[in-house]
C-alpha positions in Angstrom: -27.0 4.5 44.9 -25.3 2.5 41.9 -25.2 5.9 40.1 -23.1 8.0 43.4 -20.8 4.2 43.4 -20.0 4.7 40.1 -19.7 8.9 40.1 -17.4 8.3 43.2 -15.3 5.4 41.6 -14.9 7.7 38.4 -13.5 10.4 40.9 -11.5 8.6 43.1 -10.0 7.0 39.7 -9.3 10.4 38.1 -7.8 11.9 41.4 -5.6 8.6 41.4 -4.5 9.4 38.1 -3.7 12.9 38.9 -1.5 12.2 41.8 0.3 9.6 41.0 1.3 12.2 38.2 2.2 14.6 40.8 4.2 12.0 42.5 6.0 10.4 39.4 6.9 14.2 37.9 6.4 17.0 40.5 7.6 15.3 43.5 11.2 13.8 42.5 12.8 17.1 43.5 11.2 17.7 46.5 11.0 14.9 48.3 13.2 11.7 49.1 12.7 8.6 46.7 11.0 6.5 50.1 8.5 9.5 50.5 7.7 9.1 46.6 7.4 5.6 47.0 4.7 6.3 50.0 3.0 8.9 48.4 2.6 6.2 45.2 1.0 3.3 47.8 -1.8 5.7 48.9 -2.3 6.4 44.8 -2.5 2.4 44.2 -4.8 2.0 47.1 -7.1 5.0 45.7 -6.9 3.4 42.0 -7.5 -0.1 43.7 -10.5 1.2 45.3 -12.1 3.3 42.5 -12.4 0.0 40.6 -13.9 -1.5 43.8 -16.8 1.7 43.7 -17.5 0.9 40.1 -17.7 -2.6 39.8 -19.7 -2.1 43.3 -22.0 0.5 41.3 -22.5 -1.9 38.1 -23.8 -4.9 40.0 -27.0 -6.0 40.9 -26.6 -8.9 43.7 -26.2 -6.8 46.8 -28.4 -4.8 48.9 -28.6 -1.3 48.6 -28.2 -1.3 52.4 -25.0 -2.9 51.9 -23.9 -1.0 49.1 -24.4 2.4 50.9 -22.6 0.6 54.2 -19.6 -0.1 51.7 -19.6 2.8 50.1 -18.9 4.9 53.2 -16.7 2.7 54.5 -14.8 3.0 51.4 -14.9 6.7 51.4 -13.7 7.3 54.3 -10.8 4.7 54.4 -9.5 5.9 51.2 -9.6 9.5 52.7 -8.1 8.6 56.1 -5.4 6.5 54.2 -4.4 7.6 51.2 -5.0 10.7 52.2 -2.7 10.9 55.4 -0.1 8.6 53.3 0.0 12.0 51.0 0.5 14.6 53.9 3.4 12.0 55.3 5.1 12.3 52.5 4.7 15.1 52.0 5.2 16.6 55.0 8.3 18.2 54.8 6.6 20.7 52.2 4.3 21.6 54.4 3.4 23.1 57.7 1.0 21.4 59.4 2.8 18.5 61.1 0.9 15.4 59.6 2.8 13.1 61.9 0.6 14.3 64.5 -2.0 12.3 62.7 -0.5 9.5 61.7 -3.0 7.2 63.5 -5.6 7.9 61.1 -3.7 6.0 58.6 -4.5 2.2 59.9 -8.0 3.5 61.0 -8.5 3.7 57.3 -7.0 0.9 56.4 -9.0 -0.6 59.1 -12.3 0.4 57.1 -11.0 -0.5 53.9 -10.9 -3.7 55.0 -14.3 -3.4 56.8 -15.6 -2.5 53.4 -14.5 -5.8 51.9 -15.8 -8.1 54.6 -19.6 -6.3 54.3 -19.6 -6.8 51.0 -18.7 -10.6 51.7 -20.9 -10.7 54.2 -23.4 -9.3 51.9 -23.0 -11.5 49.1 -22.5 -14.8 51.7 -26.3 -13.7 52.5 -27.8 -12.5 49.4 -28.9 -15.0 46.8 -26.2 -14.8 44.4 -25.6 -17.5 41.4 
């Protein structure tokens, strides 16, 4: 498990880097500066939560029950958030409507934060020093 945390961080990290690329040098004539600004939020989120899989994958004080429960959670928040934050702002480039789904972005913030209370949960009951 500590090995797909830390595979998944690296990703989510390198992605992160990649888009907000995208959105500092590729975007700016495409899209308003508030879409831009957007599209960089879901890319600081991602980044934020890359470091969270890694450091997650290099320690030794929670459960591996926990750490798979977080690592899901994280996956799929980061994918329902960031990831609809890119198609919002980007959606006038595209042509699927991503408003249509724009409740999937607080569901995923929802289980980003999820994430962060298991863990606390999981190191309020583990035997940490």
């Amino acid at each position: 498990m500590n090995r797909k945390l830390l595979i998944a961080g690296a990703i989510l990290g390198i992605l992160g880097i990649v888009l907000g690329a995208f959105a500092a040098h590729g975007l700016e004539k495409l899209v308003d500066v508030e879409a831009i600004n957007s599209f960089e939020t879901g890319v600081r989120y991602q980044i934020y939560h890359a470091f969270f899989l890694i450091i997650l994958g290099a320690t030794s004080f929670l459960k591996l029950r926990t750490k798979k429960i977080v690592f899901y959670l994280v996956l799929c928040g980061v994918i329902f958030f960031s990831g609809s934050i890119y198609g919002l702002a980007t959606n006038t480039l595209s042509t699927f409507d991503f408003k249509t789904i724009a409740l999937i972005t607080p569901v995923g913030g929802l289980l980003l934060i999820v994430a962060w209370i298991v863990m606390l949960v999981g190191i309020i009951n583990g035997k940490v020093d």
